[in-house]
N, C-alpha and C positions, 0 to 999 in steps of 0.2 A: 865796504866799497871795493876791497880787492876782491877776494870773491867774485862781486861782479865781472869787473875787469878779467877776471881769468875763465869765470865764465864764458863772456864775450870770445875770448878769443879762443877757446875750446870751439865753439859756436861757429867761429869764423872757419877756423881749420876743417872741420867738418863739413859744413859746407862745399870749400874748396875742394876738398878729396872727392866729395861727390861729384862735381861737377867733372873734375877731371878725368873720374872713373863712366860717366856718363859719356863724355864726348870718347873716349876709347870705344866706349861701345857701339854708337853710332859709327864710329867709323872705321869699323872691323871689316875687313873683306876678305875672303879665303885665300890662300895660297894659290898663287895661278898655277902650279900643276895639278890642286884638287879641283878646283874650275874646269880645268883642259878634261881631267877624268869625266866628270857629274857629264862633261856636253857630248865626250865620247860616247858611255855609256845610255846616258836617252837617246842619240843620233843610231845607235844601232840596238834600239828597246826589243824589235823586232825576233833581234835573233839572238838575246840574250841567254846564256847559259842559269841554272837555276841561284846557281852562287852570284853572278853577276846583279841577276835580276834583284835578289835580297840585296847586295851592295847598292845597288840602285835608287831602291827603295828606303834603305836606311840614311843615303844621303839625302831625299826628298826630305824624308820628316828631318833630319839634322837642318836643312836648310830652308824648313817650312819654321821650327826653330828659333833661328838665330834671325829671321826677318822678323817677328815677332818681338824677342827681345830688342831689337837694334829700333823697332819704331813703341817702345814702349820708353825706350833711353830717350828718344828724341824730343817726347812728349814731356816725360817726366824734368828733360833739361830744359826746354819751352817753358816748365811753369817754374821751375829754379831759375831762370833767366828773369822771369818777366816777377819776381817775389824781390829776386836781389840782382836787379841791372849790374852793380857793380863784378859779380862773375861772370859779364859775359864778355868783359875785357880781359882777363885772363890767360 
């Protein structure tokens, strides 16, 4: 019967940790001076230097990216919510 019980509560913690590492992700947002950058550089795509353009572009995929995992968290905390209501008080 301990066992169990520490099971459980293994079981419990686990959970928690995810869920708390899931809402971090969801609600990650970049740094507002890498934001100010990303809108600088597509605002002037046009006349980009070949270095700029590659920074450009590796911010796209980074940020094609992290949208991707941020609505994979939100999903995956949707069905951790809706399996165990009780972490969604947390």
């Amino acid at each position: 019967m301990v066992a169990t019980a520490m099971s459980d509560s293994t079981r419990e913690a686990a959970l928690r940790s995810s869920a708390k590492a899931l809402r971090r992700a969801v609600a990650y947002e970049l740094p507002p001076e890498l934001d100010r950058r990303i809108l600088d550089l597509g605002e002037r795509k046009v006349e980009l230097s070949d270095h700029e353009r590659a920074e450009l572009m590796a911010w796209v995929a980074f940020v094609q990216e992290r949208s991707l995992e941020k609505f994979s968290s939100e999903l995956a905390l949707r069905k951790l919510n809706d399996a165990f209501p009780e972490l969604a008080e947390l």
